[in-house]
C-alpha positions in Angstrom: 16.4 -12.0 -3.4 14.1 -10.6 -6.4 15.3 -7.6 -8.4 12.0 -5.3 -6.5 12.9 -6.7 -2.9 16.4 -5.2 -3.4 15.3 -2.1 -4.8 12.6 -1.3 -2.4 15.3 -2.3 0.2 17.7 0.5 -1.3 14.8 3.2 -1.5 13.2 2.3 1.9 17.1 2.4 3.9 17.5 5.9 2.3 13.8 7.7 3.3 11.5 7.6 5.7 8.1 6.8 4.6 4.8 7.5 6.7 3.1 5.6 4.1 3.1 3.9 1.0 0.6 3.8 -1.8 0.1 1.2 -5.0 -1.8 1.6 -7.5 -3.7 -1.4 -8.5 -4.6 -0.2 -11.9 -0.7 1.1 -13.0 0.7 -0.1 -16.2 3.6 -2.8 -15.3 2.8 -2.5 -12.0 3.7 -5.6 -10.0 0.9 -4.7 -7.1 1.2 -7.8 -5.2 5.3 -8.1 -5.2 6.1 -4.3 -4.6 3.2 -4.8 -1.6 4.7 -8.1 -0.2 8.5 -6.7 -0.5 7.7 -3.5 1.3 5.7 -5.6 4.5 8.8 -8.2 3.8 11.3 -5.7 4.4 9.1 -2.9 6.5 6.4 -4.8 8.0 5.3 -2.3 10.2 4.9 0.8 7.2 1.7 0.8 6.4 0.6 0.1 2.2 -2.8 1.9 0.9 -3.8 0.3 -2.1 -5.6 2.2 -4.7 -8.4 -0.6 -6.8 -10.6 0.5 -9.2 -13.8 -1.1 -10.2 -12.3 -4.6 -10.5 -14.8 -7.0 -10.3 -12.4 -9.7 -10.5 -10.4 -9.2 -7.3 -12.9 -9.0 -4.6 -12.3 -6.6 -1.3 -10.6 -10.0 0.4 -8.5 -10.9 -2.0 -7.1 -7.4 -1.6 -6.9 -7.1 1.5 -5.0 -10.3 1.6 -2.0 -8.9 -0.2 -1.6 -6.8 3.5 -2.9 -3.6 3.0 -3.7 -1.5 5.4 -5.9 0.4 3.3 -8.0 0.1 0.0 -8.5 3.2 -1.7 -11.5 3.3 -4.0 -11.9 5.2 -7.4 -12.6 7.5 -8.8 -10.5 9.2 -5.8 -12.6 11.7 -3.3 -9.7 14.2 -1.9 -11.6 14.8 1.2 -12.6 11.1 2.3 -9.3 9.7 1.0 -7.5 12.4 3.2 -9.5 11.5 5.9 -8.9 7.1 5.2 -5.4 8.1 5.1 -5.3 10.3 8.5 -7.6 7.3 10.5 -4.8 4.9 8.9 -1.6 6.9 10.3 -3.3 8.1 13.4 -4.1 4.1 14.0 -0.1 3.0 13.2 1.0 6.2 15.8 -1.6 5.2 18.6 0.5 1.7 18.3 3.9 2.5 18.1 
């Protein structure tokens, strides 16, 4: 098991999470891995990514890495709030 599958693991067994954001654009941030451990482990938490303006990674590449939501910058408070409460009302309507 990779070294971020067990540590997610560790962190996800001690809290409970609503939700879980990435940031696309973070130094020596593994996007991809930390987003395919956590559905690995947690498939059901939901993961809003936050993508910049890169042109290279098209909306359905993203989404293929299983978000649940793609957070645009430069970040709007108001509309991400609102993305964010449609997504967690969506995964409570389910449950």
């Amino acid at each position: 098991e990779p070294a971020i599958t067990k540590r997610l693991r560790t962190i996800l067994k001690k809290n409970k999470f609503d939700l879980v954001i990435v940031d696309l654009n973070a130094p020596f941030n593994e996007s991809s891995k930390i987003i395919a451990a956590i559905k690995k482990i947690e498939n059901g938490l939901p993961v809003a990514l936050i993508a910049g303006d890169d042109k290279r990674r098209p909306l359905r590449a993203l989404k293929k890495l299983g978000v649940d939501l793609i957070i645009g910058r430069p970040l709007e408070i108001d509309s991400t709030f609102n993305l964010i409460s449609q997504t967690l009302s969506i995964r409570d309507s389910s449950e």
